[in-house]
N, C-alpha and C positions, 0 to 999 in steps of 0.2 A: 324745138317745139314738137307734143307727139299729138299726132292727128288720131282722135277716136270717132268712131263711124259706131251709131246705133242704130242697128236696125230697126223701123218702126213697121205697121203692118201700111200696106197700102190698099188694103181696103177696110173700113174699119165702121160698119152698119150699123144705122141707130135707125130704129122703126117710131116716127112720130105721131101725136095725136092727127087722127083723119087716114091712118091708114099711108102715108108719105113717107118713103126709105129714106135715107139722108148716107151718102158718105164722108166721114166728117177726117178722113186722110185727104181728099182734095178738096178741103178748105183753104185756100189762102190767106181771106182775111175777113175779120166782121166786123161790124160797127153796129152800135145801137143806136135809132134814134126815136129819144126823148121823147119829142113832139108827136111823134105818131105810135109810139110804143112797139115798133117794129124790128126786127134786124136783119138787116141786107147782108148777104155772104155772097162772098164773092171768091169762085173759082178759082182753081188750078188753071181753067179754061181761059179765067178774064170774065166769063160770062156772072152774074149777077142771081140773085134768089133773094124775093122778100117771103118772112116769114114773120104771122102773126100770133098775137093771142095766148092761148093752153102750148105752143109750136114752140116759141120764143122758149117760153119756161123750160120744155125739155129737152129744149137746144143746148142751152146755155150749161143746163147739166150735165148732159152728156157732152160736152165739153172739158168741161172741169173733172168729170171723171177720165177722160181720155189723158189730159194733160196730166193727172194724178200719176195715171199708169206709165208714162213716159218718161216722167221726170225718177219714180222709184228702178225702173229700168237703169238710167243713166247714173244716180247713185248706187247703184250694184256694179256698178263696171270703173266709176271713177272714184274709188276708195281712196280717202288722202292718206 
């Protein structure tokens, strides 16, 4: 088995509506919930972040662009 190691950046700044920096490398993990239209991330730290509103929308996007970036990264490196 061969172990590949991709570098990603560790710090990786999304500047959100309100003026709120985000670094979205010490995301752990999110969740959406439904009921209040929020989404809670949660830390590298452990520590928690709710975010609302116009927040959420360019959360989520700048998510999916990040993950974009990461997964064409890793298909450059693991050519079958």
């Amino acid at each position: 088995m061969t172990t590949t190691i991709v570098k990603v950046p560790s710090c990786w700044m999304v500047l959100l509506p309100g003026n709120r920096w985000v670094n979205l490398a010490q995301i752990a993990e999110v969740e959406f919930v439904e009921d209040t239209h929020q989404l809670v991330v949660t830390w590298a730290s452990g520590s928690q972040s709710h975010f609302e509103g116009e927040q959420v929308a360019y959360l989520v996007q700048s998510l999916e662009e990040s993950r974009n970036a990461i997964e064409e990264r890793v298909s450059q490196i693991l050519v079958p």
